[in-house]
C-alpha positions as CSV (number, residue, x, y, z in Angstrom):
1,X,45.0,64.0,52.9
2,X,41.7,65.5,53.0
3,X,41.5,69.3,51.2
4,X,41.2,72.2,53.4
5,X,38.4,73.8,51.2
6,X,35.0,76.1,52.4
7,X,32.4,73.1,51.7
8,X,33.7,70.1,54.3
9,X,35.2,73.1,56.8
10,X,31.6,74.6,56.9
11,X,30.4,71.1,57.9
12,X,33.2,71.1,60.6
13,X,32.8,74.4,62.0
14,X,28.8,73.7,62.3
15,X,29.7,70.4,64.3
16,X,32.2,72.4,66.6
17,X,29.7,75.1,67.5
18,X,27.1,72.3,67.6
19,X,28.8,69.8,70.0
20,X,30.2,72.9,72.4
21,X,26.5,74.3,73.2
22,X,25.3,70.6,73.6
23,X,27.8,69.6,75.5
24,X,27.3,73.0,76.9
25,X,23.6,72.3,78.0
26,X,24.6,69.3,80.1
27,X,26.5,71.7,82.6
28,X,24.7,72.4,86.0
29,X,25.4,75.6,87.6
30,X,27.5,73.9,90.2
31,X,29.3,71.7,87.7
32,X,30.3,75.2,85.6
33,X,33.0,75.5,88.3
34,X,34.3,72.1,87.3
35,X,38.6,72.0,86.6
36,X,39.0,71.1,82.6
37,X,42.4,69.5,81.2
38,X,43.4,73.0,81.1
39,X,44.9,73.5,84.7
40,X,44.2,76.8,84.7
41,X,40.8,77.2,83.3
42,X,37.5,75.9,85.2
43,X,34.7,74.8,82.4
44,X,33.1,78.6,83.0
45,X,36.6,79.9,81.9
46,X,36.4,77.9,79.0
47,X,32.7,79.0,78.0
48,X,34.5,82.7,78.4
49,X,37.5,81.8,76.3
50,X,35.4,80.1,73.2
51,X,33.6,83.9,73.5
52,X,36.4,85.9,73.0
53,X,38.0,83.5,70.4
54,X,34.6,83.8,68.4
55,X,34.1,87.4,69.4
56,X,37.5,88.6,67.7
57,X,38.8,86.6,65.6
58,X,41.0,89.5,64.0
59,X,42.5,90.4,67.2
60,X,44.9,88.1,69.4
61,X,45.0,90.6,71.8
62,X,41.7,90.8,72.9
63,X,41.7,86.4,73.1
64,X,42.8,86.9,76.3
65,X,40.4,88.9,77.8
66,X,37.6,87.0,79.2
67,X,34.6,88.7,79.1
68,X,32.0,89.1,81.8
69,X,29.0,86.6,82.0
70,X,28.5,83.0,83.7
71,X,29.1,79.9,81.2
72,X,25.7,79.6,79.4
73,X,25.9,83.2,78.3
74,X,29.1,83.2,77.0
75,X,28.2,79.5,75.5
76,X,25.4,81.6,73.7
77,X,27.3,84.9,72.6
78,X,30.2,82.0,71.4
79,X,27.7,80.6,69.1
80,X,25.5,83.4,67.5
81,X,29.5,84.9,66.7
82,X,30.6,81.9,65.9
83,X,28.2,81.6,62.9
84,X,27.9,85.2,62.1
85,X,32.2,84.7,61.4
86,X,31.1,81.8,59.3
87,X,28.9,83.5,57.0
88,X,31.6,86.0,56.2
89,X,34.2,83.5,56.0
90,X,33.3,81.9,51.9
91,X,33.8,85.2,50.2
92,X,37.5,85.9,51.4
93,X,38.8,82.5,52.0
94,X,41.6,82.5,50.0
95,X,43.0,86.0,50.7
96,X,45.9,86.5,52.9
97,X,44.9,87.0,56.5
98,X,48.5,87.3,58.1
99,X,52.1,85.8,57.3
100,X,53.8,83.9,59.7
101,X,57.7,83.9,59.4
102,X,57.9,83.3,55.0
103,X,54.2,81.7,55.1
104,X,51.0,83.6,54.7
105,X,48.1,82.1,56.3
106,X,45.0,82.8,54.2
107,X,41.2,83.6,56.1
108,X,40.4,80.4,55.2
109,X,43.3,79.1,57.4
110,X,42.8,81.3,60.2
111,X,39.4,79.9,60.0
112,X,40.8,76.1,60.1
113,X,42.5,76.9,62.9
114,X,39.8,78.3,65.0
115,X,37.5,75.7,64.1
116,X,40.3,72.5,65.2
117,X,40.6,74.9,68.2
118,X,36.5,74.5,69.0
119,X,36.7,70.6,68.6
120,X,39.7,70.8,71.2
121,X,37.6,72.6,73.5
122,X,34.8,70.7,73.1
123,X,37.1,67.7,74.2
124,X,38.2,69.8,77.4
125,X,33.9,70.7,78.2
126,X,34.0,66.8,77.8
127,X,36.3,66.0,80.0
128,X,35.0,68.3,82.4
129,X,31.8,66.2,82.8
130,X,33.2,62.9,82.9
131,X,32.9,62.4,79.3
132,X,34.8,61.8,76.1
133,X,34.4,63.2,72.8
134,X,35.6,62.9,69.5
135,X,34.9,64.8,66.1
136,X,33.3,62.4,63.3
137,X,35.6,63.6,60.7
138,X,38.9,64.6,62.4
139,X,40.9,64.6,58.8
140,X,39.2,67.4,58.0
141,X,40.2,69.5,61.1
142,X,43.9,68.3,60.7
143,X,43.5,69.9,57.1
144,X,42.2,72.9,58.8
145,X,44.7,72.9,61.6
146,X,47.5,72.7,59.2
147,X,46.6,75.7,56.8
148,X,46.1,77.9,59.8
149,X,48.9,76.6,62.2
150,X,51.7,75.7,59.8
151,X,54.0,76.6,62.6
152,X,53.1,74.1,64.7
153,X,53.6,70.5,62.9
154,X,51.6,67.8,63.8
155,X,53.6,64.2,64.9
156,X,55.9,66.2,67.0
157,X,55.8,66.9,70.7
158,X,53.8,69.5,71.6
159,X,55.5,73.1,70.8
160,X,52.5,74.9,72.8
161,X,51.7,75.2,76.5
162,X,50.3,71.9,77.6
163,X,46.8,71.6,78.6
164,X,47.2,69.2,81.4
165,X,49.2,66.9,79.6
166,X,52.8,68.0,81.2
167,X,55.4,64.1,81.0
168,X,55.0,62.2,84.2
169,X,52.2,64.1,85.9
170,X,49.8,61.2,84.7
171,X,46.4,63.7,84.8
172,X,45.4,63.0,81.1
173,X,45.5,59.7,79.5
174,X,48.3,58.8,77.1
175,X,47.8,57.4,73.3
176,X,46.4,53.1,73.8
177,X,45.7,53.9,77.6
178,X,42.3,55.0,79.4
179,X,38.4,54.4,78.9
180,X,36.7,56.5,76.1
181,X,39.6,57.2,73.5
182,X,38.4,56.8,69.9
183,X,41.2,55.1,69.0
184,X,41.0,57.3,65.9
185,X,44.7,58.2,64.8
186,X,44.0,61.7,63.3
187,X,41.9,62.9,66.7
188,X,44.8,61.3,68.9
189,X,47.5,63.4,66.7
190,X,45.6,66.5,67.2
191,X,44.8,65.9,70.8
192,X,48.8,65.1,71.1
193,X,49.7,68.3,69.1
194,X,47.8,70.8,71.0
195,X,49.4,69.7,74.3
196,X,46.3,67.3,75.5
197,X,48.2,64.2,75.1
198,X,51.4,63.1,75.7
């Protein structure tokens, strides 16, 4: 398994916030309006929701709150905070940023999960165009997803809300169906574990 450690999740979190504002740059303003795997969010919502995630990464409350602005603003405002979080993130990794149930999740973890959640989303602004996309090195974000989400175990059915990948409904291709799916195991468990596949 590959180590969740501040050198290789740096590299990650640069790809996420590099992949989201190019994949970001494709969108028209029309196309902004466009429905993501996420039933509920339109590709704009999404831009918003990346912004708050990066915005505030201390406070869950405020994740929820989209903030005002049109998709390639809050694209922009996700990135500069994006990487102004990263630079603060090396000195504290491994203190305790909350506990969950008996485990503490450290900054670095909290981090791991943010970052797996911007390759996600990145999938979902894929999507949204017509596209695919998959992370060059997905081991690493499984690392990152497990020291920051040890409540929610990977190879299991999804123990979050779906994002458009509710049984029988058919709307987002399943594991060895569909154009575009990397075939890469580690991605596909991911994808699976965050409610994007069934």
């Amino acid at each position: 398994m590959t180590e969740w450690a501040p050198g290789p999740a740096l590299a990650a979190f640069h790809a996420g916030v590099t992949v989201v504002c190019e994949l970001a740059a494709l969108f028209t303003d029309d196309s902004w309006g466009a429905p993501t795997p996420c039933p509920e969010w339109r590709a704009g919502d999404l831009a918003g929701h990346l912004r708050c995630v990066a915005d505030d990464l201390q406070n869950a409350a405020e994740l929820a709150v989209l903030a005002e602005g049109q998709g390639p603003e809050h694209i922009a405002a996700f990135a500069a905070s994006a990487r102004a979080y990263a630079r603060r993130v090396p000195p504290v990794w491994d203190l305790p940023h909350h506990r969950y149930r008996d485990t503490v999740v450290t900054v670095g973890g909290m981090a791991g999960a943010a970052w797996a959640e911007w390759h996600l989303h990145a999938w979902d602004l894929a999507r949204a165009l017509g596209k695919d996309y998959s992370p060059a090195n997905p081991d690493i974000l499984i690392a990152g997803w497990q020291a920051g989400m040890p409540h929610l175990a990977l190879g299991l059915p999804a123990a979050v809300a779906r994002c458009g990948a509710a049984p029988g409904t058919g709307n987002v291709m399943t594991e060895g169906g569909g154009p575009g799916l990397s075939g890469n195991a580690a991605w596909r468990t991911l994808l699976r574990a965050s409610g994007r596949l069934a």
